[in-house]
C-alpha positions, 0 to 999 in steps of 0.5 A, spaced: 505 539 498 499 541 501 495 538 495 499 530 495 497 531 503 490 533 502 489 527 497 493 522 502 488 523 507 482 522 502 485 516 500 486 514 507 480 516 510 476 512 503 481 506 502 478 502 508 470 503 506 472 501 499 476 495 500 471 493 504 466 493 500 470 491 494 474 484 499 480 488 497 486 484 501 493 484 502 496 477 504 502 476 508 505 473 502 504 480 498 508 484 504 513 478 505 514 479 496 515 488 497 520 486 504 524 483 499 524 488 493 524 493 497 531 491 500 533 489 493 532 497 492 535 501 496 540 496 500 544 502 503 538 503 507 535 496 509 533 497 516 537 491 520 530 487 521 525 485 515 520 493 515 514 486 515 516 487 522 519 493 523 513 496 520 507 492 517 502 496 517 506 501 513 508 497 507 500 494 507 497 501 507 501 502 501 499 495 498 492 496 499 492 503 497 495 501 490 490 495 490 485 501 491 487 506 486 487 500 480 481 498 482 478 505 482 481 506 475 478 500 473 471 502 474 473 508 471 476 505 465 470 501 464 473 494 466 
Protein backbone atom coordinates (compact mmCIF):
# COMPACT_ATOMS: atom_id res chain seq x y z
CA UNK A 1 0.00 0.00 0.00
CA UNK A 2 2.80 2.13 0.78
CA UNK A 3 3.66 2.91 -2.70
CA UNK A 4 -0.19 3.78 -4.29
CA UNK A 5 -0.09 6.33 -1.15
CA UNK A 6 3.25 7.65 -1.82
CA UNK A 7 2.30 8.25 -5.41
CA UNK A 8 -1.41 10.00 -4.14
CA UNK A 9 0.59 12.40 -1.95
CA UNK A 10 3.10 13.41 -5.11
CA UNK A 11 0.13 13.95 -7.13
CA UNK A 12 -1.62 15.71 -4.76
CA UNK A 13 1.03 18.03 -3.73
CA UNK A 14 2.05 18.51 -7.85
CA UNK A 15 -1.59 18.58 -9.31
CA UNK A 16 -2.55 21.89 -8.04
CA UNK A 17 0.81 23.71 -9.42
CA UNK A 18 0.06 22.00 -12.65
CA UNK A 19 -3.29 22.62 -13.20
CA UNK A 20 -2.35 25.89 -12.52
CA UNK A 21 -0.34 26.42 -14.73
CA UNK A 22 -1.99 24.56 -17.38
CA UNK A 23 -5.69 26.42 -16.82
CA UNK A 24 -6.97 23.04 -15.76
CA UNK A 25 -10.53 23.06 -14.37
CA UNK A 26 -13.19 21.37 -13.47
CA UNK A 27 -17.07 22.75 -14.11
CA UNK A 28 -19.94 22.30 -11.94
CA UNK A 29 -21.33 20.63 -14.83
CA UNK A 30 -18.57 17.94 -14.84
CA UNK A 31 -19.42 17.24 -10.82
CA UNK A 32 -22.81 17.31 -11.50
CA UNK A 33 -22.29 14.41 -14.68
CA UNK A 34 -19.85 12.25 -12.21
CA UNK A 35 -22.83 12.77 -9.04
CA UNK A 36 -25.19 11.12 -11.47
CA UNK A 37 -23.03 8.34 -12.74
CA UNK A 38 -21.63 7.60 -9.64
CA UNK A 39 -25.26 6.83 -8.16
CA UNK A 40 -25.89 5.09 -11.42
CA UNK A 41 -22.99 2.68 -10.48
CA UNK A 42 -23.11 1.85 -7.23
CA UNK A 43 -27.04 2.42 -6.26
CA UNK A 44 -26.71 0.52 -2.89
CA UNK A 45 -24.33 2.81 -1.77
CA UNK A 46 -25.97 6.29 -3.03
CA UNK A 47 -25.54 8.40 -0.05
CA UNK A 48 -29.35 9.93 0.54
CA UNK A 49 -28.15 13.64 -0.51
CA UNK A 50 -25.95 14.25 -3.97
CA UNK A 51 -22.02 13.33 -3.00
CA UNK A 52 -21.85 17.33 -4.88
CA UNK A 53 -23.12 18.32 -1.64
CA UNK A 54 -22.16 15.84 0.56
CA UNK A 55 -18.58 15.76 -0.63
CA UNK A 56 -17.50 18.27 -3.41
CA UNK A 57 -14.27 18.53 -2.82
CA UNK A 58 -13.54 14.75 -3.23
CA UNK A 59 -15.30 14.18 -6.47
CA UNK A 60 -13.08 17.41 -8.02
CA UNK A 61 -10.08 16.39 -6.65
CA UNK A 62 -10.57 13.19 -8.35
CA UNK A 63 -11.79 15.10 -11.44
CA UNK A 64 -8.92 17.24 -11.65
CA UNK A 65 -6.51 14.58 -10.66
CA UNK A 66 -7.40 12.67 -14.05
CA UNK A 67 -7.60 15.59 -16.05
CA UNK A 68 -4.09 16.15 -14.52
CA UNK A 69 -2.66 12.70 -15.56
CA UNK A 70 -4.08 13.00 -19.26
CA UNK A 71 -2.51 15.94 -19.57
CA UNK A 72 1.08 14.65 -18.20
CA UNK A 73 0.30 11.74 -20.41
CA UNK A 74 -0.06 13.70 -23.19
CA UNK A 75 3.21 15.49 -22.95
CA UNK A 76 4.36 12.52 -22.71
CA UNK A 77 3.04 11.06 -25.70
CA UNK A 78 4.16 13.80 -27.88
CA UNK A 79 0.50 15.55 -28.18
Amino acid sequence: MRPEAERRVGLARFSPKFASAEALSVSADELRRRDYRLKQDYPSQAPKKSSTTLAPRRVYNHLMASKVIAALTGYAEGK
